[in-house]
N, C-alpha and C positions, 0 to 999 in steps of 0.2 A: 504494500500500500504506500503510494507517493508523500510526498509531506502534501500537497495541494489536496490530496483525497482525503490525508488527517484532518486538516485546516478547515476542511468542507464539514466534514464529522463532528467536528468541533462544534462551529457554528450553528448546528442542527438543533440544538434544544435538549432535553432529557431524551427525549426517544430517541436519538443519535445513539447513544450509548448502547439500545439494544437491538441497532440493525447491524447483521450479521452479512459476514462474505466467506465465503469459504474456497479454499484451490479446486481445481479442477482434480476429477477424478478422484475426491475428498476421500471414497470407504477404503479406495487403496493407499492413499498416502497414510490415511490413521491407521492401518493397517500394517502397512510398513513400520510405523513408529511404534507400536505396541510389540512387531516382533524385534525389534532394534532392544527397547527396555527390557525386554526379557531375556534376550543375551545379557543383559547387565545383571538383570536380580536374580537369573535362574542361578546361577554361582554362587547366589549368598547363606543361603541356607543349607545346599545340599550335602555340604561338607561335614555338617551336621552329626548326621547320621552315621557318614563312615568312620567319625573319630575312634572309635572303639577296635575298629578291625585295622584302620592307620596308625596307630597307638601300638598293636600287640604287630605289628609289619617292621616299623622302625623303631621297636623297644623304646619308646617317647615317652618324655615325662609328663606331667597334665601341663606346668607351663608350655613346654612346647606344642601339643595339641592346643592349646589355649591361642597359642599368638598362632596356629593353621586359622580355628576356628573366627580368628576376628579380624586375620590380615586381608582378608577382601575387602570388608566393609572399612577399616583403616584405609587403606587406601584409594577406595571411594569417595569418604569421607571427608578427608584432609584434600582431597584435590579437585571437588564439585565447581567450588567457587570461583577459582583461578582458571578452570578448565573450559567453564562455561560463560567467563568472560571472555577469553581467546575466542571461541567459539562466535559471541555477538560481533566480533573486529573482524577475525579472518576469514570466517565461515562457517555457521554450525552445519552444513551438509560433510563440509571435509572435517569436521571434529568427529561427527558422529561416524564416518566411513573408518576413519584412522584409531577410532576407538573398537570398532567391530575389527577390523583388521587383524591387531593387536589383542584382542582377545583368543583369535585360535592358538599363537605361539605362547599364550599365558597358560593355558588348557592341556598344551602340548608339555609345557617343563615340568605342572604339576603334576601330571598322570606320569611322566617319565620319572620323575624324581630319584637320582639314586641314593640320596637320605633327607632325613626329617627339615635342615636348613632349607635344600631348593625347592622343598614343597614348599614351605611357609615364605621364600622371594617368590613363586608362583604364583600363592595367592594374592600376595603384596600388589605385584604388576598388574596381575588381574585385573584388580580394584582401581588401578590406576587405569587402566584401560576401559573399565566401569565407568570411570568418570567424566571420560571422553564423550561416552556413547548416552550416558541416560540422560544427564539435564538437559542434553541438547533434543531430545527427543518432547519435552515440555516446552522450553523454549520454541523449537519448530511450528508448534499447536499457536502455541500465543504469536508465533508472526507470521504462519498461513492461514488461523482463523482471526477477522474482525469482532471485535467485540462483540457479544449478545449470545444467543441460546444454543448457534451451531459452536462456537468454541465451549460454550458452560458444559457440552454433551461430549463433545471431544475431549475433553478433560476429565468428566467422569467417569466414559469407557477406558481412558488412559490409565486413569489411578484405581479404579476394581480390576481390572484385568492385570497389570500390574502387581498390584497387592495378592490377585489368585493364583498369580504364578510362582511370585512366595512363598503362598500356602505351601500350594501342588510339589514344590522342589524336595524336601523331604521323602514325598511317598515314591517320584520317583528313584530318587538315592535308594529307598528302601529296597523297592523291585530291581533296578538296577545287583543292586548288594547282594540278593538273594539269586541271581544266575548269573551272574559274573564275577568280576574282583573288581575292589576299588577305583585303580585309575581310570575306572569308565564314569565314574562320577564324576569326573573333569571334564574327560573327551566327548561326553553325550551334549555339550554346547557348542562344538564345531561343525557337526551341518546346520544347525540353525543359524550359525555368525553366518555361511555362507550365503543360505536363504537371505539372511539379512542386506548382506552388503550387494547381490544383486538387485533387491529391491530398491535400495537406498538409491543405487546409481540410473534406477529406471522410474523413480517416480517420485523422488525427495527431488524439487528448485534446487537450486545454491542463490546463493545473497540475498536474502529477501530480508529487508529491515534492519541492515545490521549496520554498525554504526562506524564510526572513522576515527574517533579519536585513540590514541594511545593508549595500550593496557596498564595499571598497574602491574608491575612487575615484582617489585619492590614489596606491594600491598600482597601479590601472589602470594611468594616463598614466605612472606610471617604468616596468612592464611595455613601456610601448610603445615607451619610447626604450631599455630593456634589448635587448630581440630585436631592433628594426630596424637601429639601429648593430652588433648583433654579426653580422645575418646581411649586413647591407651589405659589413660590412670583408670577411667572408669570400670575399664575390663580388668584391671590387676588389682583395684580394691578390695574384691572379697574372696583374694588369691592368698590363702595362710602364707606369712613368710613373705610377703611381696607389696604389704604396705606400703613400707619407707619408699620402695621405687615409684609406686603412685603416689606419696605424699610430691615425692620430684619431682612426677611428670606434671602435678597439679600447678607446683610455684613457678614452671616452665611457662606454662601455659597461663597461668596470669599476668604471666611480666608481657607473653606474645600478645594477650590481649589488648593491654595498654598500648604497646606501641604498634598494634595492627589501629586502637581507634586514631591515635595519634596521626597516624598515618594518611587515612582516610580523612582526617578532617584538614588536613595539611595539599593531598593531593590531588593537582589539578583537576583531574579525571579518576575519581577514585574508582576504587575495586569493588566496594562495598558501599552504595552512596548511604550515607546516613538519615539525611535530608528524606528519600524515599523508605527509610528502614523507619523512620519516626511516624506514618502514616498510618493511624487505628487500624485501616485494615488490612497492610501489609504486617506491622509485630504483633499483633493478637492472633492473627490468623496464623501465624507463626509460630508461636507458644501453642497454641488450642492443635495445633497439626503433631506439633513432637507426643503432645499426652495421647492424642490418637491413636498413632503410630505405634507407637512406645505402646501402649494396651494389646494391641495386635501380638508384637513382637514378645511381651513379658506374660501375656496370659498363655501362648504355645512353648517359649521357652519352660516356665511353671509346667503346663498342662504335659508337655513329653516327658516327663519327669515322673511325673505322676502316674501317666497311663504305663508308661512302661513298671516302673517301680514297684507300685502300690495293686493297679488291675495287673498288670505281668502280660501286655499285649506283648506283640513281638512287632520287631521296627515295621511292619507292612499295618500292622491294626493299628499302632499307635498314629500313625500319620491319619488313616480315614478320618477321625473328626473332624482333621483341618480342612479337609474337603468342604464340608458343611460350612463353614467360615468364606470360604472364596466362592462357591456358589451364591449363599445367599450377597457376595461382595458383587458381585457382575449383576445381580435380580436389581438390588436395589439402587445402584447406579444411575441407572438411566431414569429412573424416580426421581431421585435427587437433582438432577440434573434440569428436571420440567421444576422441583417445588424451589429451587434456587431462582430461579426466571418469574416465579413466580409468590414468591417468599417471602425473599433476599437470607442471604449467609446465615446469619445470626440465628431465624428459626430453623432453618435446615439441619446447624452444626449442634443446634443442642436439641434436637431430635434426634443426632445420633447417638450423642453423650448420652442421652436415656436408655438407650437398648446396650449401648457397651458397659452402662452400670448395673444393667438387669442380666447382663453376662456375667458380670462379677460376684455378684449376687447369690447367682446360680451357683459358684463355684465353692464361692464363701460357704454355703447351708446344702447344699445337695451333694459335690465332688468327697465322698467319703469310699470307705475301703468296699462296700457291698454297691456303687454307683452302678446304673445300668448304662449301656452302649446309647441311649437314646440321652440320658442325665447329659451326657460328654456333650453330644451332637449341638444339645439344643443351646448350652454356653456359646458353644461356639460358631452357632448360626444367631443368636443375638450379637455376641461383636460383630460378625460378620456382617448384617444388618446395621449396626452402630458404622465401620468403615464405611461400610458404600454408600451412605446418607453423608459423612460428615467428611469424608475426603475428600469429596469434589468440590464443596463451599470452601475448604481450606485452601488448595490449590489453586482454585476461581481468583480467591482474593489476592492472592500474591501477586500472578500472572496481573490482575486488571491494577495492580496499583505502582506496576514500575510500567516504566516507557518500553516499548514499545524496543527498542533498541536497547536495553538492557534486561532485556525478559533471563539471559542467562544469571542474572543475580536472582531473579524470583527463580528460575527452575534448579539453580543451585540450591537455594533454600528448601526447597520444595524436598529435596531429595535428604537434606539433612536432618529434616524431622522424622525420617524416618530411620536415620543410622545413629542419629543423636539419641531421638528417641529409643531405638531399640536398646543403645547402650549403656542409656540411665535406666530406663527399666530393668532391665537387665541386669543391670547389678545391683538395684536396690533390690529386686524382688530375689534375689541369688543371694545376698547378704540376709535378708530376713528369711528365705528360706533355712541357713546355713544357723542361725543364730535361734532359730525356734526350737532346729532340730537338734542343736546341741543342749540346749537347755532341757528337752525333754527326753534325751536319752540319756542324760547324766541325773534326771531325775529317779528314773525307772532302776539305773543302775545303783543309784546310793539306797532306794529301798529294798535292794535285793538283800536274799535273809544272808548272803557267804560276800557279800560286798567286797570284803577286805580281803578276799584271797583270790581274786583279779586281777590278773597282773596290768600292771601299767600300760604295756604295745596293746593288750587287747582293748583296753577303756581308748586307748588313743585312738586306736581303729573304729571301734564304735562310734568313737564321739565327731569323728573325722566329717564321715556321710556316708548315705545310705548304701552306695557301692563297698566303703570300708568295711560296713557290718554284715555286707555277703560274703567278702574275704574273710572274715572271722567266720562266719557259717563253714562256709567251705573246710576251715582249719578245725572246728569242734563238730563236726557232722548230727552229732549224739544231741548238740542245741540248736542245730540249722530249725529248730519251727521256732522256738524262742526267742534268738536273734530276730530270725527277719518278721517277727510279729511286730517284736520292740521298735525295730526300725521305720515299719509302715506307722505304727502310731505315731513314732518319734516324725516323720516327716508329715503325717497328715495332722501334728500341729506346728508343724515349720511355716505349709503351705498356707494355713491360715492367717499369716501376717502378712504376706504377702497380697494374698485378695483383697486384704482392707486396705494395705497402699493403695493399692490401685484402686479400690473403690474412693479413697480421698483425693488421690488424684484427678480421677474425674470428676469430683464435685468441684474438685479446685478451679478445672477446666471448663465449668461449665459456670461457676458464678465469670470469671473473667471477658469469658466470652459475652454474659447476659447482661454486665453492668459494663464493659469497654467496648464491644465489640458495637457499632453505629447501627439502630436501626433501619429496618428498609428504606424509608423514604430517606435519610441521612445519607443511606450508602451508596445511594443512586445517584445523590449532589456530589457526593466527597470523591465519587469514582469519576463523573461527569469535571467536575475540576482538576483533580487531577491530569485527567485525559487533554484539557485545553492546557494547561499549567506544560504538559511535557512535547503537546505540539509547538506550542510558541518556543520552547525553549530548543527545539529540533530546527525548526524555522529561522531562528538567530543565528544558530551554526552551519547550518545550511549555504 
């Protein structure tokens, strides 16, 4: 769209805002973009699964499994922002081509791997290759759709479909894992990159809206040591023994903050405009996205835990519930999608916080050791239902409140609430899980009637986690039902601190949104000024 076609737009009145233009051949190009992001996310989770058979492969420690498991999203993470500013200067079709590219040789060194280091630089690159490919595939959306109900629908089949391929990456690791060997849970992303990248080069433009001035550079590289140190610490917090190095990577990461804001307010062209980041509905919709996100990610992180542990599914049954999650994520989507246009954000996104607190809910009072297969299902077809309502209002809001020529700062962001999010949930809900079940299996054990002739490696075992006290089973065979009784209790009052975070969370997230977030007719002015505020301002440099 020309700046003379913005300018036009501009001048149009309120209803400007929701006439809509779309590319040609729009079901294939959103098409293309949705299989583009799922090269990116299908890698994020499936790794998942294999840790346990990757672990006893390369005789691995759990840190080491630790940094496989979170070096993709790390380097996704840390490099969205920087990636997807390039991307708005040089070209997000050649960001998005050069990040699918670069994903098969990331695929290729993991499955290859001849020890546990160049799998864990596999995943690293990966994620760096991730981050090539997926904000620009947001971005894309926001500068081939015009404003109004054809992008608000774009965005929503983007982010359910998206979020269900999430889901789906586990069960396939699982089926995968159960007829072959590991390194196919790498290599099962390289004909899709390929799919990908001939699509990309047959029906993704290049240069549409992208802008001219200079990237931060400078603002880049502290970007990168900002989010990698904060989401490292996050993941090494509630790693016994690994504190002090997250307390490190925390004071890293606050000094990179400072002089990342420093930075930005200093530079000509920044990385990060602030000015746009202060906009009700770009930081609420911000915040309100990572607790989303983060509930997604911390209730199936918890939930696989559970269903394996506690029910004893095996990795192919423990993945089915999440099914039910990404199904009802694609149903409800395109709902959201009409009651956004017809709404606005605010009622949307806490109509979804209602069903993703009616999921937690569920878990909190129903998920015990006698739970039935449908108990599972139905948690997690209410988040599910909670995402696909409330992730398209979030993502809406980003995309409509930066220009137009920096949409790769909203779909960098966009993408961060969900690796941020995942990895603050994730460790708070991992730390209270860690900390319940220590408390209640040191309970159990101090009123045992022979307490005191326990030896110490086994109470450490025990009190370690629930994997520690099958290893102690294994080794007293004669108490293997006593142990793992102790241990199910002992975690099914772990898990319960964990569900009331997250149910406080979402309350948190949903007062935020109802007293910050601008109601409809506010957000329709605030969006509409914005939109003239960053034509004129395109226009000047122009």
């Amino acid at each position: 769209m020309s700046n003379a076609a913005l300018a036009a737009q501009s001048d149009g009145g309120t209803d400007s805002v929701v006439a809509s233009a779309a590319p040609k051949q729009a079901g294939l190009v959103l098409a293309t973009l949705i299989i583009v992001a799922a090269v990116a996310n299908l890698p994020l989770a499936m790794a998942n699964v294999a840790l346990p058979t990757i672990g006893a492969y390369f005789d691995a420690s759990q840190v080491q499994l630790n940094l496989v498991a979170v070096g993709y999203s790390l380097g996704l993470a840390c490099s969205v922002l920087w990636l997807g500013a390039l991307g708005d200067r040089y070209g997000r079709k050649q960001i998005a081509l050069l990040g699918v590219i670069l994903a098969m040789p990331a695929a290729l060194i993991s499955g290859f791997a001849p020890s546990i280091n160049v799998l864990i630089f596999g995943r690293l690159f990966g994620g760096f290759a991730a981050g090539m490919a997926y904000p620009t595939t947001l971005a894309l959306i926001a500068a081939l759709w015009g404003p109004g109900a054809g992008r608000t629908k774009a965005i929503a089949l983007w982010s359910a479909i998206g979020g269900a391929i999430s889901v789906f990456g586990p069960l396939v690791s699982g089926v995968l894992l159960e007829v072959t060997t590991w390194p196919w849970v790498f290599w099962i992303v390289i004909p899709l990159a390929v799919v990908a990248l001939l699509l990309v080069l047959r029906f993704i433009p290049a240069h549409v809206n992208e802008g001219t001035e200079p990237v931060d550079n400078l603002g880049g590289v502290i970007s990168v040591v900002l989010v990698g140190t904060f989401v490292l610490a996050l993941n090494f917090l509630p790693v016994s023994g690994y504190q002090r190095y997250a307390l490190a990577l925390l004071a890293i990461a606050a000094v990179a903050l400072i002089l990342f804001i420093v930075r930005q307010r200093r530079a000509a062209n920044p990385l990060y405009d602030l000015k746009v980041a202060r906009r009700p509905t770009f930081w609420v919709a911000a915040v309100a996205g990572v607790i989303i996100f983060g509930s997604l990610m911390g209730a199936m992180f918890i939930g696989q835990q559970y269903l394996q542990d506690v029910l004893g599914y095996n990795t192919i049954q423990a993945a089915l519930p999440a099914l039910f999650a990404g199904v009802f994520m694609i149903l409800a989507a395109p709902r959201s999608a009409t009651l956004v246009e017809s709404h606005g954000a605010r009622w949307v996104m806490l109509r979804g916080y209602l069903f993703i607190f009616l999921g937690f809910l569920v878990m909190l009072l129903l998920w015990k050791e006698s739970a039935s297969f449908l108990v599972v299902a139905l948690a997690y077809a209410l988040v599910g239902v909670g995402i696909g309502l409330s992730g398209t209002p979030a993502s809406r809001s980003l995309t409509g409140s930066a220009p137009v020529t920096r949409v790769g700062m909203a779909s960098g962001t966009a993408d961060l609430q969900r690796d941020l999010g995942g990895a603050i949930f994730n460790s708070l809900f991992g730390a209270l899980l860690a900390a319940g079940y220590v408390a209640a299996i040191a309970a159990q054990l101090a009123s045992a009637p022979d307490a005191s002739q326990i030896p110490a490696s086994v109470t450490n075992s025990l009190e370690m986690s629930y994997a520690g006290a099958q290893a102690v089973a294994a080794q007293y065979p004669q108490y293997a039902s006593q142990i793992t009784a102790a241990a199910k209790t002992a975690f099914l009052a772990g898990d319960q601190y964990a569900y009331l975070a997250g149910i406080v969370a979402v309350l948190l997230g949903a007062l935020l949104v109802f007293f910050l977030f601008p109601k409809p007719e506010r957000e329709r002015e605030l969006l509409l000024a914005y939109h003239q505020e960053d034509v004129a301002a395109m226009q000047r440099s122009a």
